[in-house]
MARVONU-241527 format. One record per residue (C-alpha): residue number from 1; residue in one letter; x, y, z. Coordinates in steps of 0.001 Angstrom, whole numbers. Layout:
# MARVONU-241527
> NUM | A | X | Y | Z
...
This chain:
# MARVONU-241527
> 1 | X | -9504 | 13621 | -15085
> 2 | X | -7222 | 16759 | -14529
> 3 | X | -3967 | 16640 | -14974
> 4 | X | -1503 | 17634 | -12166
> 5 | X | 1998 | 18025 | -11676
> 6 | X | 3175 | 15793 | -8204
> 7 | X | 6033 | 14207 | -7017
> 8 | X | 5865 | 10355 | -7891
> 9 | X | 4578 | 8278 | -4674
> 10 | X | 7607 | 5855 | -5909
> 11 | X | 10135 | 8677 | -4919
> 12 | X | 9571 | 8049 | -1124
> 13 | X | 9035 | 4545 | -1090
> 14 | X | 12965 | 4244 | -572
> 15 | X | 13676 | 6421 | 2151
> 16 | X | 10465 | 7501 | 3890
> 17 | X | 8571 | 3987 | 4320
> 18 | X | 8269 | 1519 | 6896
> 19 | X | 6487 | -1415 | 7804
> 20 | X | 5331 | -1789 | 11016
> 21 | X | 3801 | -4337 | 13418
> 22 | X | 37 | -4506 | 14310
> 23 | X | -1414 | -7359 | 15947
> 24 | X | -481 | -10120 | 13359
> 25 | X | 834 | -8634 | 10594
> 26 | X | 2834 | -5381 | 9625
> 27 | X | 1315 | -2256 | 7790
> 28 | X | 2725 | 210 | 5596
> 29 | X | 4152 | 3833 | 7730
> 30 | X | 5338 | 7099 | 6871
> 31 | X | 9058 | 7362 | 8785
> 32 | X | 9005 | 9440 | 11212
> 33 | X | 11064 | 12346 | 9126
> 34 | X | 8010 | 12002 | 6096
> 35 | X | 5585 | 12324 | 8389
> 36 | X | 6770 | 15441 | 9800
> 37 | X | 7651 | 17019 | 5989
> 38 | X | 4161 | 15486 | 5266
> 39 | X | 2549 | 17690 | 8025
> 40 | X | 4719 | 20781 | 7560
> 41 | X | 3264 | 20685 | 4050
> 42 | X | -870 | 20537 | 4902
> 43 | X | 654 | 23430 | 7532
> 44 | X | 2110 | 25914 | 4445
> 45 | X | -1034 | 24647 | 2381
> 46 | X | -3636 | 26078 | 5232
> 47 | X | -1692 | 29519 | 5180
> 48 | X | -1577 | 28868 | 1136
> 49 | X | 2414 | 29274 | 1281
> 50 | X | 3095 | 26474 | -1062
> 51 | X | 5933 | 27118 | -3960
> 52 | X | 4871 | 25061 | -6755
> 53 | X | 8051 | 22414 | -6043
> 54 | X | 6102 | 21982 | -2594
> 55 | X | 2496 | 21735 | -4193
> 56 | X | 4268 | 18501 | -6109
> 57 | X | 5128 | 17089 | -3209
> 58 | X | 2560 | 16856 | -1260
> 59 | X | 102 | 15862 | -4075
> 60 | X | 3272 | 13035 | -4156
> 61 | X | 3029 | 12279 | -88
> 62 | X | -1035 | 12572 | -222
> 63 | X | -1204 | 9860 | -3034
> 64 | X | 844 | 7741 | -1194
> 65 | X | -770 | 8106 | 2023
> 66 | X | -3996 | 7128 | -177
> 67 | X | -2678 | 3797 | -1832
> 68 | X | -1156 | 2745 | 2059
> 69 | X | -5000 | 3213 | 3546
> 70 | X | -6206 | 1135 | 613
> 71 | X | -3547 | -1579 | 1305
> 72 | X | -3755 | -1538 | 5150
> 73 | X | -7215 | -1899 | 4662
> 74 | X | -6929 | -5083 | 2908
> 75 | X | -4104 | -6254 | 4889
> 76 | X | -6888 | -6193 | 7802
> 77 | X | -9587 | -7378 | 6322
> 78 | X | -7402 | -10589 | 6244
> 79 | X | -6347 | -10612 | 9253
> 80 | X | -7897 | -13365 | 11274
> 81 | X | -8773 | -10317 | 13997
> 82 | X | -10778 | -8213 | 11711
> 83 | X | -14002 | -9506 | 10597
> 84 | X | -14430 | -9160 | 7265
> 85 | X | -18114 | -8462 | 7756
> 86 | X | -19168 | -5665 | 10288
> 87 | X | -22462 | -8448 | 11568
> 88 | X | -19459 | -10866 | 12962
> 89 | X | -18999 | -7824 | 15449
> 90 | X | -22583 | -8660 | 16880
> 91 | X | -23688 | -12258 | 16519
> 92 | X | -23925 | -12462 | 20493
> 93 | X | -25385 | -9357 | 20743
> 94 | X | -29512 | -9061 | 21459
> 95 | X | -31498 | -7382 | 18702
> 96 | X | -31860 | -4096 | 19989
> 97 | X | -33055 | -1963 | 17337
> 98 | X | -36334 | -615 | 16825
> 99 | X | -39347 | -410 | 13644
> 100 | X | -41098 | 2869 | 14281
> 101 | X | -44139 | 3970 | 12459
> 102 | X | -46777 | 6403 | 12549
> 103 | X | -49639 | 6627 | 11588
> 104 | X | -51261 | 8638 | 9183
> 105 | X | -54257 | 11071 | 10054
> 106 | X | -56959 | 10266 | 6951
């Protein structure tokens, strides 16, 4: 594991989180305002214009944004919506796949 200097994801949870409604239960969102500073900093990163201060920060707003897809992914797989397993999507569905083979010349 490298080590690397980032803002901690805990810095934002106060001010730049929000929980928001999907079908029957809420997920974890950027605000509006750390979404923006989130994408203004992949911007500066393309052009590589990021001070080191910035660099932190979005290593800070990236590991957040990878803990929230973890957790609204297991917020969903228990919703009663999401199937937990992707065959529940096509039980009524006919078999239409297909076993091709050819032969070999000998």
């Amino acid at each position: 594991m490298i080590a690397q200097e980032m803002v901690q994801p805990s810095f934002f949870m106060r001010s730049g989180v929000r929980m928001s409604q999907f079908g029957d239960f809420y997920i974890f969102k950027f605000t509006d305002e750390l979404q923006s500073r989130f994408e203004e900093l992949l911007g500066k990163n393309k052009q590589d214009l990021l001070t080191k201060e910035e660099r932190a920060e979005l290593d800070g707003i990236s590991e957040l944004s990878r803990i929230f897809t973890f957790i609204n992914a297991q917020l969903a797989a228990q919703a009663k919506w999401c199937p937990t397993q992707l065959e529940n999507l096509y039980d009524n569905e006919p078999d239409s796949s297909a076993s091709i083979a050819t032969p070999q010349n000998t």
